[in-house]
C-alpha positions as CSV (number, residue, x, y, z in Angstrom):
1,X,159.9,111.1,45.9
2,X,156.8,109.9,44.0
3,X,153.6,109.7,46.3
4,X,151.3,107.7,43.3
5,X,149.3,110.1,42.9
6,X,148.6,111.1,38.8
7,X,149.6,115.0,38.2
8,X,148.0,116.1,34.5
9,X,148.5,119.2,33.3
10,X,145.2,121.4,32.7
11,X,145.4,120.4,29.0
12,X,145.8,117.1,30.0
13,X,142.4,117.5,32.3
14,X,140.8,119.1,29.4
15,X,141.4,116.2,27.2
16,X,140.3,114.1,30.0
17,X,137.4,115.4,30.7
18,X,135.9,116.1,26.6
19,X,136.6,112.3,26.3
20,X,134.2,112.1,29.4
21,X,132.0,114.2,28.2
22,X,131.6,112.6,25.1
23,X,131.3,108.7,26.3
24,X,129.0,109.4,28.7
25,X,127.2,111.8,26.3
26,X,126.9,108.8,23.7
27,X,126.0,105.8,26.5
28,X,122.8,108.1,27.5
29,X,122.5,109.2,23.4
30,X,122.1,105.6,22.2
31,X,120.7,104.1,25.3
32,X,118.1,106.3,25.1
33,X,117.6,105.2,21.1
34,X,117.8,101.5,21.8
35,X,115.7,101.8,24.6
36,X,113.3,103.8,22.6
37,X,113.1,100.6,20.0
38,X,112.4,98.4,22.4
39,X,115.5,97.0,22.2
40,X,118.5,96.4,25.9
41,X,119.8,99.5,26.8
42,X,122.6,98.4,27.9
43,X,123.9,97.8,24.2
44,X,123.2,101.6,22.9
45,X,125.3,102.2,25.7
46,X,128.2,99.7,24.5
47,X,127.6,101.4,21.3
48,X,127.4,104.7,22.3
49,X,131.5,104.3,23.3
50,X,131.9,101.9,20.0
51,X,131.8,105.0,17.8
52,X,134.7,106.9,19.6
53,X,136.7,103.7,19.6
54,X,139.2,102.2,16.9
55,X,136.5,100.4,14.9
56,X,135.0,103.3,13.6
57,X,136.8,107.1,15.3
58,X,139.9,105.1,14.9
59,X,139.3,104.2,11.2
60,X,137.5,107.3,9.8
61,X,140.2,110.0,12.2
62,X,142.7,108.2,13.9
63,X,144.3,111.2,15.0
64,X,141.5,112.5,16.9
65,X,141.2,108.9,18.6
66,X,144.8,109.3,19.8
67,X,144.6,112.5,20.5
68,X,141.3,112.2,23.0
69,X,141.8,108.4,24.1
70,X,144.9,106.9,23.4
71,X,147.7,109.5,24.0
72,X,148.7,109.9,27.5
73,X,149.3,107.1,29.8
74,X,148.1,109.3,33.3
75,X,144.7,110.0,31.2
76,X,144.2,106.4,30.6
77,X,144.5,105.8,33.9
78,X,142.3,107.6,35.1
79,X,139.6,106.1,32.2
80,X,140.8,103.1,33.7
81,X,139.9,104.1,37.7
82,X,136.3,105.2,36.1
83,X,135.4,101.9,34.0
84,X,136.7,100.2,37.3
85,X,134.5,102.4,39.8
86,X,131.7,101.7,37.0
87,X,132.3,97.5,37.2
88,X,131.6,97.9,41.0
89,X,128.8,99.7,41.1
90,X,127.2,97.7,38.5
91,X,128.1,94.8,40.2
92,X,126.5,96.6,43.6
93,X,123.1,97.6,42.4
94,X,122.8,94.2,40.0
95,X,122.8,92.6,44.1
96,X,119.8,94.7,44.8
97,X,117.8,92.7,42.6
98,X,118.9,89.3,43.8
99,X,116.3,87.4,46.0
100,X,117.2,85.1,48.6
101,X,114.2,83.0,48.5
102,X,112.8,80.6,46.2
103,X,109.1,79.3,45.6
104,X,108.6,76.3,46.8
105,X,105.9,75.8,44.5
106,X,108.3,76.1,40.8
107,X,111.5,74.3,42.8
108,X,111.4,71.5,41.2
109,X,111.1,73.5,37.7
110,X,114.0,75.4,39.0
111,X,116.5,72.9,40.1
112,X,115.5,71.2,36.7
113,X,116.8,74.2,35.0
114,X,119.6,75.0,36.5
115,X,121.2,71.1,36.1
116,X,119.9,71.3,32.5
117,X,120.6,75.1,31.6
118,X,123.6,75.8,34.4
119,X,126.0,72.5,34.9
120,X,125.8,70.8,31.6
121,X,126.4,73.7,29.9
122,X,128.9,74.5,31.8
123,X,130.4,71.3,32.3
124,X,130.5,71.0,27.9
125,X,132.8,74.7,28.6
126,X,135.1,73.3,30.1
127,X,135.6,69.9,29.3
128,X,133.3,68.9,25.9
129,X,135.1,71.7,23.1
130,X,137.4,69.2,21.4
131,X,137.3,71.1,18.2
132,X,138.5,74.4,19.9
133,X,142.2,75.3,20.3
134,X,142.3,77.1,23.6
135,X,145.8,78.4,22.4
136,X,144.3,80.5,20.1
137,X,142.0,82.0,22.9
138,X,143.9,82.1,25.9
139,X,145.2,85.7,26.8
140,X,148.7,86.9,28.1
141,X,148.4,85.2,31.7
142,X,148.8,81.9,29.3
143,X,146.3,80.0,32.1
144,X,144.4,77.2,30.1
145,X,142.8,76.0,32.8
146,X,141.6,79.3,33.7
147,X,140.5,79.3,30.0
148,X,138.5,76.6,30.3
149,X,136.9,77.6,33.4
150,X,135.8,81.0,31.4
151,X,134.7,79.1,28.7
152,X,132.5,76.7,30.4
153,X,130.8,80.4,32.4
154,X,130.6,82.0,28.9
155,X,128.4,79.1,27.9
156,X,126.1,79.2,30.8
157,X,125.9,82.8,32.3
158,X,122.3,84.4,32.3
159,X,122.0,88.0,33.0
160,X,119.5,89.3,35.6
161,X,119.6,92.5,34.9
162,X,118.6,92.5,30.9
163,X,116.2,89.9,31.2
164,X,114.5,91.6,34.3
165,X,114.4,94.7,32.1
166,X,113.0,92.9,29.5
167,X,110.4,91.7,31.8
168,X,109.4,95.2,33.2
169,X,109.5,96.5,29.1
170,X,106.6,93.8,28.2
171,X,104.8,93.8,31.4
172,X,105.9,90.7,32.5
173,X,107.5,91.1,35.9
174,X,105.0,89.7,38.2
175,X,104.3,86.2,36.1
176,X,105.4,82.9,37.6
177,X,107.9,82.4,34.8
178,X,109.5,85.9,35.8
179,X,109.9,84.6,38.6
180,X,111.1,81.2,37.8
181,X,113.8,83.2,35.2
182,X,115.1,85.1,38.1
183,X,115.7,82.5,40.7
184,X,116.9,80.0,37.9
185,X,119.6,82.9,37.2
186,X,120.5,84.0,40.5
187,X,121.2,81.1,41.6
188,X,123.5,80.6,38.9
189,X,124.8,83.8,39.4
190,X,126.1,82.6,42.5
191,X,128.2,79.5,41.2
192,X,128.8,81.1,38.5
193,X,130.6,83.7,40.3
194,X,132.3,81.3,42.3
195,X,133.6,79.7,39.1
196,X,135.1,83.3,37.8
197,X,136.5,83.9,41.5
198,X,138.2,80.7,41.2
199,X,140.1,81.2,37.5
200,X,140.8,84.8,38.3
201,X,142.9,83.1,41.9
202,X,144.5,81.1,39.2
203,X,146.6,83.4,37.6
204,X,147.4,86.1,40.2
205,X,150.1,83.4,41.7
206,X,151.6,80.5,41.6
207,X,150.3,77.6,39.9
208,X,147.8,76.0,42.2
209,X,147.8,72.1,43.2
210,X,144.8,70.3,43.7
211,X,144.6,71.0,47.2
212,X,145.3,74.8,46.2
213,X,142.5,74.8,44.0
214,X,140.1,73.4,46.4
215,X,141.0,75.3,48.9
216,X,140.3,78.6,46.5
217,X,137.0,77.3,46.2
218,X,136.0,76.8,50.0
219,X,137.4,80.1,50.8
220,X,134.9,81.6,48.1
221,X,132.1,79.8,49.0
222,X,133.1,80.4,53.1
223,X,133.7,84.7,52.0
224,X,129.8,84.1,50.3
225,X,128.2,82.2,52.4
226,X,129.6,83.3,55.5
227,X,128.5,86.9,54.7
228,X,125.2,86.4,53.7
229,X,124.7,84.8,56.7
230,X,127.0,87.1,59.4
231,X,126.9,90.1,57.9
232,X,123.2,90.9,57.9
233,X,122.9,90.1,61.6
234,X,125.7,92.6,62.6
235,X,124.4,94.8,61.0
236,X,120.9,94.9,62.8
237,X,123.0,95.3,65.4
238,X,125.2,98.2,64.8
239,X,122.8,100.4,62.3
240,X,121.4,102.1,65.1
241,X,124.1,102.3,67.4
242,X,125.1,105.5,68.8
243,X,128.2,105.0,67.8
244,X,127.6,104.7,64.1
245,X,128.7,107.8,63.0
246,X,128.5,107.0,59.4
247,X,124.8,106.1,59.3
248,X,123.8,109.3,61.3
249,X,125.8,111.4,58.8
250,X,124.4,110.1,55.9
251,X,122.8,106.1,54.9
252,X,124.4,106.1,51.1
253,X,127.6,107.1,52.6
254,X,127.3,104.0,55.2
255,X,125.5,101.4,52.4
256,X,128.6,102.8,49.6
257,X,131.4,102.2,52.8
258,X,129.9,98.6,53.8
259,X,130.4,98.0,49.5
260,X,134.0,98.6,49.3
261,X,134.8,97.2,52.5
262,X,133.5,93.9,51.1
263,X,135.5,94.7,47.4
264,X,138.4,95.7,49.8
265,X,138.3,92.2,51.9
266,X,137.1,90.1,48.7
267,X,140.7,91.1,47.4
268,X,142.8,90.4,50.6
269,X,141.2,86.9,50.4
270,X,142.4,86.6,46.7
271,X,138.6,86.4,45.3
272,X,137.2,88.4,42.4
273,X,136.7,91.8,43.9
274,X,133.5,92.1,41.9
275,X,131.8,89.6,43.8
276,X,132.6,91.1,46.9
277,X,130.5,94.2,45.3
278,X,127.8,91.8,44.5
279,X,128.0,90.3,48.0
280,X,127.4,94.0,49.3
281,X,124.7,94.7,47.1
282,X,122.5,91.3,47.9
283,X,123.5,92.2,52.2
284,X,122.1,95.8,51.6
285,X,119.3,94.7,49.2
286,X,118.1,92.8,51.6
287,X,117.9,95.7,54.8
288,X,113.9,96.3,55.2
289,X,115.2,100.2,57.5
290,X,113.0,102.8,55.3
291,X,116.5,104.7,55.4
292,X,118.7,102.1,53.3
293,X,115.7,101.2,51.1
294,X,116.1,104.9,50.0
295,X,119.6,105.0,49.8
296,X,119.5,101.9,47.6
297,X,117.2,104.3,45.2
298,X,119.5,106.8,45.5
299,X,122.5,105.2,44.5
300,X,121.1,103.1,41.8
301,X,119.8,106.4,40.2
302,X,123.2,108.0,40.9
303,X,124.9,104.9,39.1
304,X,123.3,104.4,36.2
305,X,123.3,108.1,35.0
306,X,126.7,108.2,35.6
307,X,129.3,105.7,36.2
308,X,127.7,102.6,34.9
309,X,127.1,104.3,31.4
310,X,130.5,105.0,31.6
311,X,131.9,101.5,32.6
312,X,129.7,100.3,29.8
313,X,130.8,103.1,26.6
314,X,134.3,102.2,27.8
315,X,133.9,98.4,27.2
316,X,132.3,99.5,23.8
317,X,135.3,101.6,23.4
318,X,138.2,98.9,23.5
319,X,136.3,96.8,20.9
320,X,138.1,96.4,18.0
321,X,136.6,95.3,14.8
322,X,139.3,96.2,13.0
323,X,142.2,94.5,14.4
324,X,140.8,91.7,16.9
325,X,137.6,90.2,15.8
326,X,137.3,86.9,13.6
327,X,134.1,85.9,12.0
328,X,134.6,82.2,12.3
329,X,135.5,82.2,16.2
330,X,132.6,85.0,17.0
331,X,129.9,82.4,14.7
332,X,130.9,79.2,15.9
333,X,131.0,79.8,19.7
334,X,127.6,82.4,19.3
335,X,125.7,78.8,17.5
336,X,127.4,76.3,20.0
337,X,126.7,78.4,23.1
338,X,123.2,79.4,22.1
339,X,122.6,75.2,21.1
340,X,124.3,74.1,24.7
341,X,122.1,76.7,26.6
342,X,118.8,76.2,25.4
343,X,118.9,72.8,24.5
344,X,119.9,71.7,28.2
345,X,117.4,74.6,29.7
346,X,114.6,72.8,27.6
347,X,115.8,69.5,28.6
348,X,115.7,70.3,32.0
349,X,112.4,72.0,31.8
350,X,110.7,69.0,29.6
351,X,111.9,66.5,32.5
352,X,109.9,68.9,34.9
353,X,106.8,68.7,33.3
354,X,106.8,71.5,30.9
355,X,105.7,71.0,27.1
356,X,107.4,72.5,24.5
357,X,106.7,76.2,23.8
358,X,107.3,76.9,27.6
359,X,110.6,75.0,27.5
360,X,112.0,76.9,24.6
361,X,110.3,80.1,26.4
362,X,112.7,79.7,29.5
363,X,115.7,78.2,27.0
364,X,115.6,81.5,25.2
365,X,114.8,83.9,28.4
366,X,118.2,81.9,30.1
367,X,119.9,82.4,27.0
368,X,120.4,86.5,27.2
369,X,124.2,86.8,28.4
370,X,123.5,90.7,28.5
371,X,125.3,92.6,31.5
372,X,127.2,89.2,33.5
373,X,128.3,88.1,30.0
374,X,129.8,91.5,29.3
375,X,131.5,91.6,33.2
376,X,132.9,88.3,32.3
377,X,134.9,89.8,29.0
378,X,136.1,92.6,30.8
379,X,137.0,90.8,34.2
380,X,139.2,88.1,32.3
381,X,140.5,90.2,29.6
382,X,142.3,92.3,32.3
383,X,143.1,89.1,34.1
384,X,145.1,88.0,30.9
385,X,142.9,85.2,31.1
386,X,141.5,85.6,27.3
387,X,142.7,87.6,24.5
388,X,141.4,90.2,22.4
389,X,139.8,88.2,20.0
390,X,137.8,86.0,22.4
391,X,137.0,89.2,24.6
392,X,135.2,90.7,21.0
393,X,133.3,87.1,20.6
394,X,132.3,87.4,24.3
395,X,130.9,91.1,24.0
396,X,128.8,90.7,20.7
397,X,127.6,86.9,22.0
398,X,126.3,89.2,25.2
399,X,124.7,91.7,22.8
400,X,122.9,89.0,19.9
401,X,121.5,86.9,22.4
402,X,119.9,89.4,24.6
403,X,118.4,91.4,21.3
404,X,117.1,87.3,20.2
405,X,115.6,86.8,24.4
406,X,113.9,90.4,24.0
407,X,112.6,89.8,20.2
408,X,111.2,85.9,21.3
409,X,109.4,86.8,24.4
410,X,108.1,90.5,22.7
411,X,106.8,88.2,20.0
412,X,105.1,85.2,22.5
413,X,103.4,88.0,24.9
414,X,102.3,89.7,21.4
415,X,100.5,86.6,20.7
416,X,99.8,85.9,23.8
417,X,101.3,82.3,23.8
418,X,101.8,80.7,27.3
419,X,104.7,81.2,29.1
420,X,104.8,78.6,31.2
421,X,102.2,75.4,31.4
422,X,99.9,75.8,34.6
423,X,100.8,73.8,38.1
């Protein structure tokens, strides 16, 4: 009788483990290069699995791309497990960094930008593309609605944790209009996130009604809101209980347990399991006990020298140039996306008070899709939600418009333009 479990043989685990060896050897090889240039880590990484994969290995030795990533099933599985375990780590450390307050002071600017820079752009996804043909984009799931929903993210995601980077890389982290950035984006992180629970719920069952689909939203936003606001308290109350076994043996044990509990209830409840990783990493990011705080090092560290790197090479792996990219679709939605973001960011920034150069400052800061924009290909491509030609437009929008973000605001602090106009 089968048990599940995946039995290689030891040439199989050798196989397994050189195509380990040489992902994660090229994520930390090209991240380190990138990084070294000044440029998002995070896309030496993609490229550092890029090489190995079909555009280029695949091209120049196919056989040595079967051979080492595309001829066993069980090995592909287990690639699979680690790009998974990767996506919810990621997702688990990027919570760290999310605040739960917001200046009073730069509210106004905020909610500004997030109607200007989050809704409308969002709202032109998924209901102003006349001129696309979602047929030609939607994946095997065969979901427009769930399309559009995607679409509409696509246009108005902003990652945190590339423009944060950026931010440490120029010196920048401690300005107002850091800090502005970063609540403007988590904030949109969290509806955003709601948005991608919802069209992922879309297309694991039946077709939903409008009741069906409302309720998939209230039990997100209940499953978020509800465990920002429970979970914290119970867990001042059972960290130092004698009964805790698991925090006595060891805090990164407990703070990794409390992570896929969360992932584990996110997907009884039918929402993304992703956001139940980032709804564990905000809880534990925000626990002040000297022991967690260190744990939360320790595991970030852990993370991104291992699994993360990996997740990352292996999204740079399935890229195909070759086969499943198209010029036309990758430049037109990269020119309308980057036009919709800014333009309603500065919009919404203008209406606040701000003059120009600061208002195309924040457009171009909100603009970098980096890591979320990348999660969001991945996520819905295994959804069957997009197919392999919009997932490749997805990936290299991420990458162009976090390399533009970096190059505007190196250039601004370089001549030492203001940010943002003074209160």
């Amino acid at each position: 009788m089968s048990t599940g479990v995946i039995n290689l043989t030891s040439f199989e685990i050798t196989r397994f483990l050189l195509a380990f060896l040489l992902l994660l050897a090229g994520a930390h090889v090209l991240g380190f290069v990138f990084q070294h240039f000044r440029l998002p880590r995070v896309i030496g990484e993609i490229a550092g699995g890029f090489i190995f994969g079909p555009t280029l290995l695949g091209l120049i030795r196919p056989d040595i791309y079967q051979n080492l990533f595309a001829a066993f099933p069980s090995e592909g599985a287990l690639i699979s497990g680690l790009y998974w375990a990767g996506l919810v780590l990621l997702m688990f450390i990027s919570g760290f960094e999310i605040k739960r307050t917001v200046g009073r002071q730069d509210l106004k600017l905020i909610l500004a930008i997030l109607v200007g820079g989050t809704l409308l752009p969002f709202y032109f996804g998924l209901f102003g593309l006349p001129f696309f043909n979602f047929t030609d984009l939607v994946g095997q799931a065969g979901n427009i609605l769930a399309l559009k929903i995607i679409v509409g993210i696509a246009i108005a995601v902003t990652s945190i944790p590339v423009i944060s980077k950026i931010f440490i890389d120029l010196g920048l982290a401690h300005t107002r209009f850091a800090k502005v950035v970063i609540a403007s984006a988590t904030i949109e992180d969290v509806l955003l996130w709601t948005a991608l629970s919802v069209a992922t719920s879309l297309v694991t069952g039946n077709e939903l009604s409008g009741a069906g689909l409302v309720g998939k939203v209230f039990v997100t936003i209940l499953f978020f809101g509800l465990g920002l606001w429970l979970i914290p308290k119970l867990l001042t109350l059972v960290n130092h209980s004698r009964y805790n076994f698991i925090f006595k043996s060891s805090t990164i044990g407990y703070s990794l347990t409390i992570c896929f509990l969360l992932v584990a209830l996110a997907d009884l409840l039918e929402v993304n399991l992703v956001f139940g990783a980032l709804l564990a990493g905000i809880i534990i990011g925000s626990q002040t006990d000297p022991r967690i705080e260190s744990a939360r090092h320790l595991i970030k560290e852990v993370a991104l020298a291992s699994f993360v790197p990996l997740y990352f090479a292996i999204v740079g792996l399935k890229l195909d140039l070759v086969h499943h990219f198209s010029l036309s679709l990758f430049l037109v939605f990269l020119i309308f996306a980057t036009l919709i973001k800014i333009t309603g960011t500065m919009l919404g920034a203008r209406l606040a008070g701000q003059s120009f150069l600061p208002s195309l400052n924040l457009g171009l800061a909100m603009n970098a899709r980096g890591g979320p924009g990348i999660v969001l290909a991945t996520i819905t491509f295994e959804a069957g939600i997009i197919n392999e030609f919009f997932f490749t437009t997805l990936i290299l929008t991420a990458i162009v418009t976090s390399l533009v973000a970096g190059r505007w605001l190196g250039l601004v602090n370089e001549h030492k333009w203001p940010l943002l106009d003074a209160q």
